[in-house]
C-alpha positions in Angstrom: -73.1 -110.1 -92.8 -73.7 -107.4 -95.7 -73.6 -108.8 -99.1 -70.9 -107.5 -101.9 -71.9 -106.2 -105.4 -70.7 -109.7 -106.6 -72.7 -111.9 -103.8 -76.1 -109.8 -104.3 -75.7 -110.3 -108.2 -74.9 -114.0 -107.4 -78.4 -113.8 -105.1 -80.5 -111.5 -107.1 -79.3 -113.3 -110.7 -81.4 -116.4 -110.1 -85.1 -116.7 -109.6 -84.1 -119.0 -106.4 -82.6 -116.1 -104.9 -85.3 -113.7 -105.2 -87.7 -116.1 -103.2 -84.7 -116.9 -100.7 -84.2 -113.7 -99.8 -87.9 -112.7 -99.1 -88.3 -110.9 -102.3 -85.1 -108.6 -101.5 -86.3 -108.3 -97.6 -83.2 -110.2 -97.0 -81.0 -107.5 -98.5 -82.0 -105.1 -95.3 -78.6 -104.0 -94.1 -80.2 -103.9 -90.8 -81.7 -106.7 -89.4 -82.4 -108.8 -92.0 -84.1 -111.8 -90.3 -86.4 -108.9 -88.6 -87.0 -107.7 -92.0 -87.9 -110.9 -93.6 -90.5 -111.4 -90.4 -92.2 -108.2 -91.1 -92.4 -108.8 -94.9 -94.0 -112.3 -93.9 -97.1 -110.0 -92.7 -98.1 -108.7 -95.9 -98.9 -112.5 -97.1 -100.3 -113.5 -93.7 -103.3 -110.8 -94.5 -104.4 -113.0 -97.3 -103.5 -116.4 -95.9 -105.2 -116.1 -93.0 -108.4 -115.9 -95.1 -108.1 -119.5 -96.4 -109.5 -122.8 -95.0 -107.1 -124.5 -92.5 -106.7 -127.4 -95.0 -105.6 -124.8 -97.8 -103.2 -122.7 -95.3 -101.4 -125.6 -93.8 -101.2 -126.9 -97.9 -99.5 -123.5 -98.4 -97.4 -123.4 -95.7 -95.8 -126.7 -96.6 -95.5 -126.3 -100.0 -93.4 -123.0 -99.1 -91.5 -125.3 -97.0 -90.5 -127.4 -99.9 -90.2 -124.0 -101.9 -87.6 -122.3 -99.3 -85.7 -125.9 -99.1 -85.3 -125.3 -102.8 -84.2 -121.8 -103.1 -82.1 -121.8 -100.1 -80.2 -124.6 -101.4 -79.1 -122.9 -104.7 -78.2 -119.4 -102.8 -76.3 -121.7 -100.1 -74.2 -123.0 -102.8 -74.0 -119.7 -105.1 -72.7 -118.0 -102.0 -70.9 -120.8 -100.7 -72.0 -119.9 -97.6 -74.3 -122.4 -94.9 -77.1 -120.2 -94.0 -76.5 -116.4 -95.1 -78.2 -113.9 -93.4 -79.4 -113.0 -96.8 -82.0 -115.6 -96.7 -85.4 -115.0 -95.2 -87.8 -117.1 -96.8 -87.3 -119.4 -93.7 -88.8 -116.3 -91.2 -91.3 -116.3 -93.9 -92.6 -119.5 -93.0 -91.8 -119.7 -89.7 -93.6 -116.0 -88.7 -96.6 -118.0 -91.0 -96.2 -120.8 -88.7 -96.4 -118.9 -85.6 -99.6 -116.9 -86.6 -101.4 -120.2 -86.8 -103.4 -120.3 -83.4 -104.7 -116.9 -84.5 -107.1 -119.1 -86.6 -108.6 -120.2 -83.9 -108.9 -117.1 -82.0 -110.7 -115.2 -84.9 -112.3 -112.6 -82.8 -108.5 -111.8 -81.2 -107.7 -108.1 -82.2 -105.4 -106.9 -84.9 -102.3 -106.6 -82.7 -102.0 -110.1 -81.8 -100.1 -109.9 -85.1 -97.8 -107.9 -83.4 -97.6 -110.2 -80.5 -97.3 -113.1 -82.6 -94.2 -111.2 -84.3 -92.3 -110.6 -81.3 -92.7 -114.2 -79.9 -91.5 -115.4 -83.1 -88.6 -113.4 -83.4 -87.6 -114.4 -79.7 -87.7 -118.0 -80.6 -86.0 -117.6 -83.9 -82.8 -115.9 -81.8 -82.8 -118.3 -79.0 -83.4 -121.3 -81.1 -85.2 -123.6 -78.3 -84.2 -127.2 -79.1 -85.0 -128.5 -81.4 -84.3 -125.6 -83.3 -80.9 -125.1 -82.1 -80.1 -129.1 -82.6 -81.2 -128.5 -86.0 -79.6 -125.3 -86.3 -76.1 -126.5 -85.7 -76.8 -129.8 -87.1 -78.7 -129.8 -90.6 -76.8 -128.2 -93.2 -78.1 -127.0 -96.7 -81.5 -125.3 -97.3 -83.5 -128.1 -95.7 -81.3 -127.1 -92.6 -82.0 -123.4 -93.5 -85.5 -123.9 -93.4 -85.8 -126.3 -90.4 -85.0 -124.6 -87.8 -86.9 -121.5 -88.3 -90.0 -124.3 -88.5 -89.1 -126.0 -85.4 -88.9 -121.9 -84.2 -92.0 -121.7 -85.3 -93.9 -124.4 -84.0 -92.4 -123.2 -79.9 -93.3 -119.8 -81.0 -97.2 -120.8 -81.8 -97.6 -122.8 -79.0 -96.5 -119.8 -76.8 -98.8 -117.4 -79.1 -101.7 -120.1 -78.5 -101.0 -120.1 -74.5 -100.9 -116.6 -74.6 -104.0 -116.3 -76.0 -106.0 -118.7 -73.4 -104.9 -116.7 -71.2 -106.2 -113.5 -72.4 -109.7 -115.3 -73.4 
């Protein structure tokens, strides 16, 4: 769903909205989910340099961040979970890139991998993504099933990787 002049102002005119929506990655009139995963990159470059202990701090405190902001653009728009908000991909795609901790020496295009697995698990919604999906409203439901999405989509990433080791 494309936004109108008045939604994007009513997005866009609130620091909330500006996180939400990925930093405007969420405005992409194609795509946006795909837009917001790719965005989620950039920060992964410089995540993926900090302890364990400080990324998994980070990624839950953007948790608690995207439950925030996706709460005040769900009620601005008056809308349950516009496509306009990415800031859940952001964390799920961070998520999902998890295993490649563990796999240091993996090369540079198991991003890429990790990418596409996540994007497959944000569309079919595995349960319990798609429980939480069609059950949790608000911007903790926003959030939660692109973590549950997440979480599958790691777990494949980390199998995936065994089995290239």
């Amino acid at each position: 769903m494309r936004l109108d002049r008045e939604q994007r102002r009513a997005v866009l005119g609130h620091p909330a909205g500006w996180i939400a929506s990925g930093f405007g990655s969420g405005l992409s009139p194609f795509a946006p989910g795909t837009a917001g995963s790719l965005a989620a990159l950039v920060p992964w470059l410089a995540l993926r340099e900090l302890p364990p202990i400080a990324l998994a701090v980070v990624i839950v405190a953007a948790f608690a961040l995207g439950v925030w902001a996706s709460e005040v653009v769900v009620r601005r728009l008056g809308l349950q979970d516009p496509g306009v908000i990415v800031w859940d991909e952001f964390v799920g795609q961070w998520i999902t890139l998890v295993p490649l901790l563990v796999w240091p020496q993996a090369p540079w295009w198991w991003i890429v991998v990790g990418f596409l697995v996540f994007r497959v698990a944000d569309i079919a919604k595995p349960w319990p993504a798609s429980w939480a999906d069609r059950t949790v409203k608000g911007g903790f439901g926003v959030m939660l099933d692109d973590a549950f999405a997440g979480v599958w989509a790691a777990l494949a990433l980390a199998g995936l990787l065994a089995l290239a080791a």
